[in-house]
N, CA, C and O atoms as a Tinker XYZ file with bonds, in Angstrom:
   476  protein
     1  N     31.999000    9.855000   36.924000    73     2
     2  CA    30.560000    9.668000   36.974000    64     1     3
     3  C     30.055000    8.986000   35.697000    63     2     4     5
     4  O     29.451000    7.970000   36.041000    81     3
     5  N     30.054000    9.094000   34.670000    73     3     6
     6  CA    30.089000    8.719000   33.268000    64     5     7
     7  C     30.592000    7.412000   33.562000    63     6     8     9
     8  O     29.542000    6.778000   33.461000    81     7
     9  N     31.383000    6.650000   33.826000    73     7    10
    10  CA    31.543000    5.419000   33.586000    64     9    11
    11  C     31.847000    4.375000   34.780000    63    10    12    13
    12  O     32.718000    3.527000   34.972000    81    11
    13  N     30.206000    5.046000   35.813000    73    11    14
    14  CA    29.474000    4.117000   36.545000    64    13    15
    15  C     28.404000    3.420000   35.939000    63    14    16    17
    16  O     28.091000    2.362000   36.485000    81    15
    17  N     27.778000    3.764000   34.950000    73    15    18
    18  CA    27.204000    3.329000   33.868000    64    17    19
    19  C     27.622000    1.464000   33.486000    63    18    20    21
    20  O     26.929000    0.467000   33.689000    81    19
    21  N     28.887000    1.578000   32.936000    73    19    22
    22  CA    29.438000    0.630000   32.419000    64    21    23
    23  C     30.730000   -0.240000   33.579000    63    22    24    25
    24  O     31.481000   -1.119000   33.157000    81    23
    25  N     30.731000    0.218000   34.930000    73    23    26
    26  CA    30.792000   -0.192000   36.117000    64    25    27
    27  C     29.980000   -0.997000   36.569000    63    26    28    29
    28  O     30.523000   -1.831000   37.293000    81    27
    29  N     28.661000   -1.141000   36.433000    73    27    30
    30  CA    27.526000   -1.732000   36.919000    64    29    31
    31  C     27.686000   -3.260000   35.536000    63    30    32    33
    32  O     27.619000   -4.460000   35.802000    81    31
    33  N     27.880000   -2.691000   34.273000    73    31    34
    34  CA    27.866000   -4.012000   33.729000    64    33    35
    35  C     29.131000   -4.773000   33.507000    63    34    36    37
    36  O     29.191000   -5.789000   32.815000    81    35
    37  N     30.024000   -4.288000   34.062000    73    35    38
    38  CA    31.024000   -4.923000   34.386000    64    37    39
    39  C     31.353000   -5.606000   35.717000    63    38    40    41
    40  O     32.379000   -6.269000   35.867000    81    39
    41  N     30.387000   -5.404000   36.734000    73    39    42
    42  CA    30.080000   -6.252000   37.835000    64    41    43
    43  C     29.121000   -7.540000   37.286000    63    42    44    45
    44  O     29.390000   -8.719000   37.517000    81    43
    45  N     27.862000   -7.036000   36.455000    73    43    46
    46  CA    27.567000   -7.983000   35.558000    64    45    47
    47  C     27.900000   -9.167000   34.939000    63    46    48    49
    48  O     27.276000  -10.216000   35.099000    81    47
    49  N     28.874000   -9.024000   34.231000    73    47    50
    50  CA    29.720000   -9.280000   33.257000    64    49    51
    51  C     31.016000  -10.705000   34.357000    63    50    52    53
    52  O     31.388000  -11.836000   34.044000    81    51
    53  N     31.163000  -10.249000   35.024000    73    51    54
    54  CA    31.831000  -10.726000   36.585000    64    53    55
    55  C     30.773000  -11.772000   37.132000    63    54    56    57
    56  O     31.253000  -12.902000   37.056000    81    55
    57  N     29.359000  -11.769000   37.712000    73    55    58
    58  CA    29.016000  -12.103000   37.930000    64    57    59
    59  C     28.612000  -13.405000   37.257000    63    58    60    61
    60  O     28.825000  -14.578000   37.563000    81    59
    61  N     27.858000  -12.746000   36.079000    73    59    62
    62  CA    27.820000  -14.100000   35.190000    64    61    63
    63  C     29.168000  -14.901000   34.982000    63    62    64    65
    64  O     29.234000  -15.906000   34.275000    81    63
    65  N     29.601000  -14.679000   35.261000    73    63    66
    66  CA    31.289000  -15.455000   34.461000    64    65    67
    67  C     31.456000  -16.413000   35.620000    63    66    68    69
    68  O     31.789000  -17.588000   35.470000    81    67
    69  N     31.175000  -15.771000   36.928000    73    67    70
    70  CA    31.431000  -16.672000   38.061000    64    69    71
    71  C     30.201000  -17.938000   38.364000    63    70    72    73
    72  O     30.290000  -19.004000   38.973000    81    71
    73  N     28.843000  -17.161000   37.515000    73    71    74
    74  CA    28.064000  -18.498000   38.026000    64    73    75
    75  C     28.005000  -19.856000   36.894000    63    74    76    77
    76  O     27.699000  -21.036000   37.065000    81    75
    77  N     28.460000  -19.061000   35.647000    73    75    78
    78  CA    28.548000  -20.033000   34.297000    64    77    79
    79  C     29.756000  -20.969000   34.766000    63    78    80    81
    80  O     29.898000  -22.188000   34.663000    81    79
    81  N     30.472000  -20.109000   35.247000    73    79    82
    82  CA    31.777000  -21.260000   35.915000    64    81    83
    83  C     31.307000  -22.493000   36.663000    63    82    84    85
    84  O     31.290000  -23.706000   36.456000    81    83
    85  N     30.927000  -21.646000   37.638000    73    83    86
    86  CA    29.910000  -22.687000   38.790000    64    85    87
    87  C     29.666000  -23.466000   38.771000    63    86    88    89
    88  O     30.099000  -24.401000   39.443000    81    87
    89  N     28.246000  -23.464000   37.409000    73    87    90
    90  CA    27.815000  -24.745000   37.204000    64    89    91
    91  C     28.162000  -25.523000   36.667000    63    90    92    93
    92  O     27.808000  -26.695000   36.796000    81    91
    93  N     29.324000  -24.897000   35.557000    73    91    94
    94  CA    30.186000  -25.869000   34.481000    64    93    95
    95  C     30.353000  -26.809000   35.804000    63    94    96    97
    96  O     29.467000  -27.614000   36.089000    81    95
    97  N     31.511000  -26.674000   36.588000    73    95    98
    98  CA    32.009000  -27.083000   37.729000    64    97    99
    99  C     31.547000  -28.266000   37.929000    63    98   100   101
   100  O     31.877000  -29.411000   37.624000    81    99
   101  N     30.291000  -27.509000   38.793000    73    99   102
   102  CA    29.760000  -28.473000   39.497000    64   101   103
   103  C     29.122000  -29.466000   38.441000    63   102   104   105
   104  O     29.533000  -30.606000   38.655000    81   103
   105  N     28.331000  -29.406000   37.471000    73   103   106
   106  CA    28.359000  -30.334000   36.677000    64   105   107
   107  C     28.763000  -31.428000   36.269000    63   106   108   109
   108  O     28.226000  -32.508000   36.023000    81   107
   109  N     30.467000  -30.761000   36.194000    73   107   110
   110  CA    31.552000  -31.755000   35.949000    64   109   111
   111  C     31.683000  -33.162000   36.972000    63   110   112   113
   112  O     31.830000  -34.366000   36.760000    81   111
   113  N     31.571000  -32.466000   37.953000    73   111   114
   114  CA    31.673000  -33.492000   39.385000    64   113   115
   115  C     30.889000  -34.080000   39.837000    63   114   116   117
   116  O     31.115000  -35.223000   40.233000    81   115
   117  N     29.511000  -33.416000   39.954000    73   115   118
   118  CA    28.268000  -34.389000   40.424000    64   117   119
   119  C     27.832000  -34.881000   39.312000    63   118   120   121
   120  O     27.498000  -36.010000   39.671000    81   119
   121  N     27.528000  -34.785000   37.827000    73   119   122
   122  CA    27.345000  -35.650000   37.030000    64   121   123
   123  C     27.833000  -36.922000   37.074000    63   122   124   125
   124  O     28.953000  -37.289000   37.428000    81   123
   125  N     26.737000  -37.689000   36.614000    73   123   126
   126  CA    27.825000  -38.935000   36.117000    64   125   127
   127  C     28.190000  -39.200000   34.593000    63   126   128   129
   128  O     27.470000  -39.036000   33.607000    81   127
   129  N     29.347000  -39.600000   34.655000    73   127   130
   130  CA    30.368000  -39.926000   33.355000    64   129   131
   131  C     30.485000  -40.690000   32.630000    63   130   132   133
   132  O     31.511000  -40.782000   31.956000    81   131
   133  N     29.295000  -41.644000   32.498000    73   131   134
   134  CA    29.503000  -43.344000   31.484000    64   133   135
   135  C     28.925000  -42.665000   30.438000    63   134   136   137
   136  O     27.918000  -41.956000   30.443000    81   135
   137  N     29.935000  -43.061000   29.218000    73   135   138
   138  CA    29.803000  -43.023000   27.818000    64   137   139
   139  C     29.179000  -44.346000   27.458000    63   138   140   141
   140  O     29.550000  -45.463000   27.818000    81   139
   141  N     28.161000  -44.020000   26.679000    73   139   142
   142  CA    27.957000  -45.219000   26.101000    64   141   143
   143  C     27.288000  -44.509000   24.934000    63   142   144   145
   144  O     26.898000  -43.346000   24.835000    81   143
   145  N     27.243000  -46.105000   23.587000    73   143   146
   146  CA    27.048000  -45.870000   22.365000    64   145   147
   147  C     26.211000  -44.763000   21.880000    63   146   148   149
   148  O     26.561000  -44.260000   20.812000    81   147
   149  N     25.033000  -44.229000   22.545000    73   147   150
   150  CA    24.201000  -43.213000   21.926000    64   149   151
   151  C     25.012000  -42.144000   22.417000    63   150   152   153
   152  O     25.107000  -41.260000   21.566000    81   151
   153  N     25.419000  -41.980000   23.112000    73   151   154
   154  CA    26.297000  -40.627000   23.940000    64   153   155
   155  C     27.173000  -40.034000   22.896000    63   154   156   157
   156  O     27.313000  -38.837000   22.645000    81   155
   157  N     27.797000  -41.158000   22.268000    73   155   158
   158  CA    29.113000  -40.797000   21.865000    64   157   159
   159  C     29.116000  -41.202000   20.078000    63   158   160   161
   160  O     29.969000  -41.317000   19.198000    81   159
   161  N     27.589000  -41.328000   20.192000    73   159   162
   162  CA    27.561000  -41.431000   18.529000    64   161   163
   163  C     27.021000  -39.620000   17.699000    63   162   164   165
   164  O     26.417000  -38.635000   18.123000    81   163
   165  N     27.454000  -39.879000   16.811000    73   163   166
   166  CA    26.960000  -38.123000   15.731000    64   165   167
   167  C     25.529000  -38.141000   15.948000    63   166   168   169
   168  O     24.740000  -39.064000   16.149000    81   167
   169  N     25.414000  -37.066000   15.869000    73   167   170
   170  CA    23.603000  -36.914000   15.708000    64   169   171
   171  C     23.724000  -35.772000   14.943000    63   170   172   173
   172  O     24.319000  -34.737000   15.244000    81   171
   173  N     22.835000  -36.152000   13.463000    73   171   174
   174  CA    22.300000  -34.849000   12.300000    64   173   175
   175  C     21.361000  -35.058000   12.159000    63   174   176   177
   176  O     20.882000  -36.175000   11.966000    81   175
   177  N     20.765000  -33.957000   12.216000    73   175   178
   178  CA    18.973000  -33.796000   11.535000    64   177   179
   179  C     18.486000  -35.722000   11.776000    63   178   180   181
   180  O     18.204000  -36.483000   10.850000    81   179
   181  N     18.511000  -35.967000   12.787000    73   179   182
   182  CA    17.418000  -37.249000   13.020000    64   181   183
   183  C     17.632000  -38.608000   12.207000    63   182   184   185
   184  O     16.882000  -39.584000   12.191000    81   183
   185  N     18.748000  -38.440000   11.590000    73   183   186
   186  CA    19.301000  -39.604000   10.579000    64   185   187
   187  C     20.361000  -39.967000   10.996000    63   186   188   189
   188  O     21.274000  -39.366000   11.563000    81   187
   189  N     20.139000  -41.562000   10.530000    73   187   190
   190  CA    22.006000  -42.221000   11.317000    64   189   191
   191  C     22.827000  -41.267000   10.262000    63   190   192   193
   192  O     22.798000  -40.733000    9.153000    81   191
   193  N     23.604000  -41.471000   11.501000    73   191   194
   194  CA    25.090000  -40.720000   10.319000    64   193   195
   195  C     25.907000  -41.787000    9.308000    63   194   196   197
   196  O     26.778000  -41.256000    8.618000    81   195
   197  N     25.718000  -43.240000    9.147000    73   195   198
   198  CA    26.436000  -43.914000    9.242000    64   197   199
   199  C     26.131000  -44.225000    7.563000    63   198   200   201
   200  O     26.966000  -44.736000    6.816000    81   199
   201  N     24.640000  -43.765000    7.119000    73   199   202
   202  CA    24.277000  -44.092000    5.577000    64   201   203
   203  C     24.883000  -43.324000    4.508000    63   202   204   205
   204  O     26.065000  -43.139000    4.799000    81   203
   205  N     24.616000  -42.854000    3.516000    73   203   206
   206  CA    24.654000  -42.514000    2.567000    64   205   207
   207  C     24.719000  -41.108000    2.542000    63   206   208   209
   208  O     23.735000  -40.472000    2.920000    81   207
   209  N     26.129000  -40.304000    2.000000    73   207   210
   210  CA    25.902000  -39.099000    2.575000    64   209   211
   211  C     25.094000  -38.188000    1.253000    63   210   212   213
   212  O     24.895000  -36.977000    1.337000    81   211
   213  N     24.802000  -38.795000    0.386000    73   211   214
   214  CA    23.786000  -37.950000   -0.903000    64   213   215
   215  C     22.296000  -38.363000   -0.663000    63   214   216   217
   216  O     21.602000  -38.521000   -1.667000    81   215
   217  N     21.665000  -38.577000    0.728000    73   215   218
   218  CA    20.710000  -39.467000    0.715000    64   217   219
   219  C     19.499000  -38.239000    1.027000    63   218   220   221
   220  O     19.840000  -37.209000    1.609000    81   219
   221  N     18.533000  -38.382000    0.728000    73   219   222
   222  CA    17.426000  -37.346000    0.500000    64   221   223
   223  C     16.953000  -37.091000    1.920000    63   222   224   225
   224  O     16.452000  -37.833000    2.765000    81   223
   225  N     17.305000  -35.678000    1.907000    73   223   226
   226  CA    16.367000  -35.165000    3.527000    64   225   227
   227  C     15.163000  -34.282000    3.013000    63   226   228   229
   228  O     15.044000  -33.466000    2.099000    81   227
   229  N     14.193000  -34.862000    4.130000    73   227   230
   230  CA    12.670000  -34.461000    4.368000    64   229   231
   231  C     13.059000  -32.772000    3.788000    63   230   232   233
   232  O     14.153000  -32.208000    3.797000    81   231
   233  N     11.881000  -32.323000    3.364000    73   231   234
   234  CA    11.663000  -30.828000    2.673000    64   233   235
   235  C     11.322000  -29.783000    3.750000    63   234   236   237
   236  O     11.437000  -28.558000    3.711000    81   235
   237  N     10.643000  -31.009000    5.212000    73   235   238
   238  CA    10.548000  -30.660000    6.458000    64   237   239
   239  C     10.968000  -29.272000    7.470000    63   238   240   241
   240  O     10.416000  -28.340000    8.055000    81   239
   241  N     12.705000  -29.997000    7.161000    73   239   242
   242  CA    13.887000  -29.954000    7.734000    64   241   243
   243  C     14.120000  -28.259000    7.180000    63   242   244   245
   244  O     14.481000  -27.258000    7.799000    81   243
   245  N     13.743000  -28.469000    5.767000    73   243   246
   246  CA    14.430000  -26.899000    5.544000    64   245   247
   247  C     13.257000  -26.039000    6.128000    63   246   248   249
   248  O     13.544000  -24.957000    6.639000    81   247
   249  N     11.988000  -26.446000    6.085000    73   247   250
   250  CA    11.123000  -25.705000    6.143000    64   249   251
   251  C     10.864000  -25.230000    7.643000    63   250   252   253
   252  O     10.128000  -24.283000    7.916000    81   251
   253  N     11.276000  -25.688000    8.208000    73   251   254
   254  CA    11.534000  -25.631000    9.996000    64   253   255
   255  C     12.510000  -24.911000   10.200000    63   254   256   257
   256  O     12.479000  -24.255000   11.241000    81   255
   257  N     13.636000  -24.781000    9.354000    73   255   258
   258  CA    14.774000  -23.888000    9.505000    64   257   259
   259  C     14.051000  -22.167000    8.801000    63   258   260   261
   260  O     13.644000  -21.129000    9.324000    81   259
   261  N     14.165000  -22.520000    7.814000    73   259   262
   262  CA    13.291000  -21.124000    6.978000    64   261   263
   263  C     12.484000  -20.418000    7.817000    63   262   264   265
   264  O     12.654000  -19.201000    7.743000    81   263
   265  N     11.446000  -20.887000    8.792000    73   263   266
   266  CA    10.072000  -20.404000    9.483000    64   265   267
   267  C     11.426000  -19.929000   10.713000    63   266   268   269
   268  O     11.418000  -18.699000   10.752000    81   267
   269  N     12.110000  -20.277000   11.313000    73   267   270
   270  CA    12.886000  -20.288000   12.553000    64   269   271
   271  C     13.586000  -19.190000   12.262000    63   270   272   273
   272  O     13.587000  -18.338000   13.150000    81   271
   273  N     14.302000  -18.902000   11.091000    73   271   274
   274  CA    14.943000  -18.078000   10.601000    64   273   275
   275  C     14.115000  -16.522000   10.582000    63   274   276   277
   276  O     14.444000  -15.527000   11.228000    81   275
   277  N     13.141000  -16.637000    9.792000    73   275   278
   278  CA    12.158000  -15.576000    9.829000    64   277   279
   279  C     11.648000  -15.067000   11.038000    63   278   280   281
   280  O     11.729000  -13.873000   11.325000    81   279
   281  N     10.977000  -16.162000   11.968000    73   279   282
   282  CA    10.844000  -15.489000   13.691000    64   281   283
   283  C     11.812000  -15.026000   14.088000    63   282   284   285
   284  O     11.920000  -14.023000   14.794000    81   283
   285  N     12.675000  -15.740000   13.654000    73   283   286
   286  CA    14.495000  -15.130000   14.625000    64   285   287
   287  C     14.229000  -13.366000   14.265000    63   286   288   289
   288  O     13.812000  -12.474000   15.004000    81   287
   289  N     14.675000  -13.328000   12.779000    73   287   290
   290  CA    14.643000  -11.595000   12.597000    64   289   291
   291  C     13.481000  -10.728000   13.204000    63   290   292   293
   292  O     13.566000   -9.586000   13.656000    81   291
   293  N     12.306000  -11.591000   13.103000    73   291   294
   294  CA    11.313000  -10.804000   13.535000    64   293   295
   295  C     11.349000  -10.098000   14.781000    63   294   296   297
   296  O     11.110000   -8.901000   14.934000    81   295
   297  N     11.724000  -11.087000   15.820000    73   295   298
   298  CA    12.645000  -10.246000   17.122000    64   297   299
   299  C     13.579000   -9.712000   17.344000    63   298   300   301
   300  O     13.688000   -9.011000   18.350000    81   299
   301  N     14.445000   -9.862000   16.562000    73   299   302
   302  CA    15.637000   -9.012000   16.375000    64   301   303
   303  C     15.107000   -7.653000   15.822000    63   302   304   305
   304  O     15.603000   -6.705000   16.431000    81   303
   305  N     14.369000   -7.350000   14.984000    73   303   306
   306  CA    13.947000   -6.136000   14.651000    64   305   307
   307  C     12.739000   -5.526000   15.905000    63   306   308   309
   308  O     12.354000   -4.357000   15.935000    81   307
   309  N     12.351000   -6.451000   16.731000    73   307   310
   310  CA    11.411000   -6.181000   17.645000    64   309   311
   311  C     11.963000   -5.190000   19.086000    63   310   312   313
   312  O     11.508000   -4.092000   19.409000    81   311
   313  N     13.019000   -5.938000   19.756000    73   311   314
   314  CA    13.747000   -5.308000   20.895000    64   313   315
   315  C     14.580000   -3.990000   20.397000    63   314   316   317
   316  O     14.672000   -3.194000   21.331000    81   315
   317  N     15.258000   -3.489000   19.120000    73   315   318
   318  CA    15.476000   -2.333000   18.992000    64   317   319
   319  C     14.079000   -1.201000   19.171000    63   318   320   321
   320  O     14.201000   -0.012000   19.464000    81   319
   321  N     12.715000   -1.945000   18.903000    73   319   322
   322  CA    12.466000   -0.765000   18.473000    64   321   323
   323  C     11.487000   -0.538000   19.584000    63   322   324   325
   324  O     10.958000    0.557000   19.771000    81   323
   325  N     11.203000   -1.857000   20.496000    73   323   326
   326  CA    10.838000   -1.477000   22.341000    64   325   327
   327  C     11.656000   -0.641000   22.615000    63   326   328   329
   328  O     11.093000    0.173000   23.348000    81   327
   329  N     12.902000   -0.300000   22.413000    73   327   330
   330  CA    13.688000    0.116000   22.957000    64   329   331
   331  C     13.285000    1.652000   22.918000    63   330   332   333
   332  O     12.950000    2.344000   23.879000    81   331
   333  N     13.378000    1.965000   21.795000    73   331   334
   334  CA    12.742000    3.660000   21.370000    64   333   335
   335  C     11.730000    4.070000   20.707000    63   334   336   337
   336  O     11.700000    4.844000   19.750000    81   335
   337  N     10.445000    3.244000   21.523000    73   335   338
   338  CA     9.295000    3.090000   21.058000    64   337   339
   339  C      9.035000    5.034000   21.677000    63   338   340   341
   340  O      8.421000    5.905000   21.060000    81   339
   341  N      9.581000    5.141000   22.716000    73   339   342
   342  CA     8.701000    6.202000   23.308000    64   341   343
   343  C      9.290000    7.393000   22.719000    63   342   344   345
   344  O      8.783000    8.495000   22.926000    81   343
   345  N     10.543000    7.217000   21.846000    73   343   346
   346  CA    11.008000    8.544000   21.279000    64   345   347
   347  C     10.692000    8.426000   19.421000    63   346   348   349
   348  O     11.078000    9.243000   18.585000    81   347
   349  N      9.921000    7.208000   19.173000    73   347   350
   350  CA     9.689000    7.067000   17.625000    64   349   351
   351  C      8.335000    8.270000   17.782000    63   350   352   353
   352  O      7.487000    8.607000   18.609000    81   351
   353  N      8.873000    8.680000   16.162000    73   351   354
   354  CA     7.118000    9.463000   15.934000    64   353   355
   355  C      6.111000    8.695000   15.533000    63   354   356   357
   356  O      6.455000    7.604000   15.986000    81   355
   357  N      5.069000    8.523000   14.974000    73   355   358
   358  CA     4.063000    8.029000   15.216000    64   357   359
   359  C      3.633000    6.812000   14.036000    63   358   360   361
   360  O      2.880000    5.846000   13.909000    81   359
   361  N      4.783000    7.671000   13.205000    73   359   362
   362  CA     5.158000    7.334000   11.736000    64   361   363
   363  C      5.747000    5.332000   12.320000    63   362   364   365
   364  O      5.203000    4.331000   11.853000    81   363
   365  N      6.661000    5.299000   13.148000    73   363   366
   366  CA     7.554000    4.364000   13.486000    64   365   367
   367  C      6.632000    3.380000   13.904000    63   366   368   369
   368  O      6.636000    2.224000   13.481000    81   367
   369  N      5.595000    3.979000   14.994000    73   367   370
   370  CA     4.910000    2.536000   15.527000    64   369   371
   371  C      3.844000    2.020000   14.431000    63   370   372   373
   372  O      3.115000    1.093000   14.782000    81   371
   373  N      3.689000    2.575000   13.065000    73   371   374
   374  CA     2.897000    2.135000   12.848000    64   373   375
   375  C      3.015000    1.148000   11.223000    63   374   376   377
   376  O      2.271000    0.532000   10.459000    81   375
   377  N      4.348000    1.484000   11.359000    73   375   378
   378  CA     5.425000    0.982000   10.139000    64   377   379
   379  C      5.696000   -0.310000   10.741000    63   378   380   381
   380  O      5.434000   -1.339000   10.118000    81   379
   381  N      6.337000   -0.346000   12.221000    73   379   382
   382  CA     6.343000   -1.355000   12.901000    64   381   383
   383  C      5.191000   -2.240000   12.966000    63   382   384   385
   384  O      5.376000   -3.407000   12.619000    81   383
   385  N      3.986000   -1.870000   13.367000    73   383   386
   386  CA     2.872000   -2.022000   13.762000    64   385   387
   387  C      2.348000   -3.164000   12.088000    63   386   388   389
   388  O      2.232000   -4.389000   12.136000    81   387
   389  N      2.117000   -2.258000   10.736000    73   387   390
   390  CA     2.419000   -2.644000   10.134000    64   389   391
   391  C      3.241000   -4.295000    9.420000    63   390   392   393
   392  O      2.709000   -5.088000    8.644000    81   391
   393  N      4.219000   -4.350000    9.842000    73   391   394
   394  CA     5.465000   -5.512000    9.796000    64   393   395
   395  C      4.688000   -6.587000   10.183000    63   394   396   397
   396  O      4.194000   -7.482000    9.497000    81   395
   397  N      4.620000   -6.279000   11.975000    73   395   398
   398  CA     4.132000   -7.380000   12.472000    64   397   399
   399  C      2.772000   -7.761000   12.264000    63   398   400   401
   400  O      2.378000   -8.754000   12.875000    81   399
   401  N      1.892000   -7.080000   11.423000    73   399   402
   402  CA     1.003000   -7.900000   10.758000    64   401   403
   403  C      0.670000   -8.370000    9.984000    63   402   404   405
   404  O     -0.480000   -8.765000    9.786000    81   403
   405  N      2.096000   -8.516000    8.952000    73   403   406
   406  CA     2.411000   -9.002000    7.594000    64   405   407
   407  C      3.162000  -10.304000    8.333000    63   406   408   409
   408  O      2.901000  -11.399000    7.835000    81   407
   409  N      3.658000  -10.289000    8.958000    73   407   410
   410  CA     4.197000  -11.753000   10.020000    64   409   411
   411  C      3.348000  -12.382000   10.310000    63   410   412   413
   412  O      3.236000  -13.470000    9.745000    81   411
   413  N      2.363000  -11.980000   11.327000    73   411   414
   414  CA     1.450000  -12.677000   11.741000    64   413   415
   415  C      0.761000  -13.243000   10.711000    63   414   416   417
   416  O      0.476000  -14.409000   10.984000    81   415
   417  N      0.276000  -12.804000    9.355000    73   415   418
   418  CA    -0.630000  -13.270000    8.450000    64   417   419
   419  C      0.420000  -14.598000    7.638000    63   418   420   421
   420  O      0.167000  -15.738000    7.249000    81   419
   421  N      1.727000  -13.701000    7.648000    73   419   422
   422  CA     2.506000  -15.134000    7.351000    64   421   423
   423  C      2.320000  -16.282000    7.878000    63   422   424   425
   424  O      2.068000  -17.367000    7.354000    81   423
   425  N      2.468000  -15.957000    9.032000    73   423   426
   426  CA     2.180000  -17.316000   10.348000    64   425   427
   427  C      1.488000  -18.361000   10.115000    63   426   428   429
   428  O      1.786000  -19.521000    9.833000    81   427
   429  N     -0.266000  -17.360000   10.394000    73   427   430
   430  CA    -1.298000  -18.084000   10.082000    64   429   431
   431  C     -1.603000  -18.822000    8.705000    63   430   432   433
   432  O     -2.292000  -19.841000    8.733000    81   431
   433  N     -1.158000  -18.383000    7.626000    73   431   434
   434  CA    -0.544000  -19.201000    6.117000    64   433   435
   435  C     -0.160000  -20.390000    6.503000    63   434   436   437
   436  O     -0.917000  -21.351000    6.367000    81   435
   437  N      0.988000  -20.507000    7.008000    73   435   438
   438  CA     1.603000  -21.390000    7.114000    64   437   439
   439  C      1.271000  -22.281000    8.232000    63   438   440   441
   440  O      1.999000  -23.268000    8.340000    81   439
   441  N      0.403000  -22.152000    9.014000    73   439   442
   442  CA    -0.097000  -22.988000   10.079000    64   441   443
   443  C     -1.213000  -23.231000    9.700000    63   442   444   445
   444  O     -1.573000  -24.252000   10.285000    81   443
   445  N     -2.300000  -22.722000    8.771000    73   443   446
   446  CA    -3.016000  -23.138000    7.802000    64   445   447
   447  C     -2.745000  -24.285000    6.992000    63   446   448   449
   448  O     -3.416000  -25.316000    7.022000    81   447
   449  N     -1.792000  -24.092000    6.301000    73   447   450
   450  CA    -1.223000  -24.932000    5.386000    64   449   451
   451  C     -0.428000  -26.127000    6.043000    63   450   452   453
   452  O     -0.219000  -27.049000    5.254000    81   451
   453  N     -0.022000  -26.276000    7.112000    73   451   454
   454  CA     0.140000  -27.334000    7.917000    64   453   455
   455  C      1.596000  -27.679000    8.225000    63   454   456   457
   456  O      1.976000  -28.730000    8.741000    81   455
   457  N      2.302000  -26.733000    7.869000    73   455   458
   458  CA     3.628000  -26.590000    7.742000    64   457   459
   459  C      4.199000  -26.790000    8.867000    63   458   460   461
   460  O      5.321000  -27.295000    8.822000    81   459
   461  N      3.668000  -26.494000   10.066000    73   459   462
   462  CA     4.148000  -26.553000   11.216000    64   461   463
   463  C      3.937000  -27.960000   12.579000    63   462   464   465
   464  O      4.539000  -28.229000   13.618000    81   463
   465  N      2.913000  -28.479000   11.936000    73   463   466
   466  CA     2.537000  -30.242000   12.005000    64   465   467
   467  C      3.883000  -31.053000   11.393000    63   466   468   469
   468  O      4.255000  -30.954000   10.224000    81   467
   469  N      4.589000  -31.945000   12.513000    73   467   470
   470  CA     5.360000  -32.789000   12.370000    64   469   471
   471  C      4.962000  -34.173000   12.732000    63   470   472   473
   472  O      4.728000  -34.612000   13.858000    81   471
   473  N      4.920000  -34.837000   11.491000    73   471   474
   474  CA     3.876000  -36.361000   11.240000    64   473   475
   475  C      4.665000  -37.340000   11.966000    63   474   476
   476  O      4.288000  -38.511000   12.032000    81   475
């Protein structure tokens, strides 16, 4: 009984595997296959690859990564704590509660400041 639990996500687990297959698959076959020069050339951060590899990238670039980085954790700390929102004491939602409005004020900073406008 105990490990119908982990029966169910191992039909899961099965399932997905068979439809990721699938479409690889079918992909493979009904796609079409002409390589040509943009296809099969490098692509980094929006610059030919072909210049200067000490050559100055936009301040942009990091700053789009940094902000991306920070939302990333922000949800990552978010779905644990949906999770046992209903067994936290009161203390939890509001520590949480808290967080995310030191984020949000981040946000608005930075969308203030224009950081998030790509010229």
């Amino acid at each position: 009984m105990f490990f119908f639990n982990y029966f169910t996500i191992l039909i899961f687990l099965f399932v997905v595997s068979f439809i990721s297959f699938l479409v690889f698959t079918l992909s493979y076959f009904l796609a079409l296959q002409k390589a040509d020069q943009e296809k099969i050339s490098a692509y980094e951060c929006g610059f030919n690859p072909f210049d200067d590899a000490r050559m100055v990238f936009d301040i942009r670039f990091y700053l789009i990564a940094i902000l991306f980085l920070i939302f990333d954790l922000e949800i990552s700390f978010l779905f644990p704590w949906a999770i046992v929102l209903g067994s936290l004491p009161l203390h939890g939602f509001w520590a949480m509660l808290i967080f995310l409005i030191i984020l949000t004020i981040g946000f608005i900073y930075e969308w203030c400041k224009g950081a998030l406008e790509w010229e």
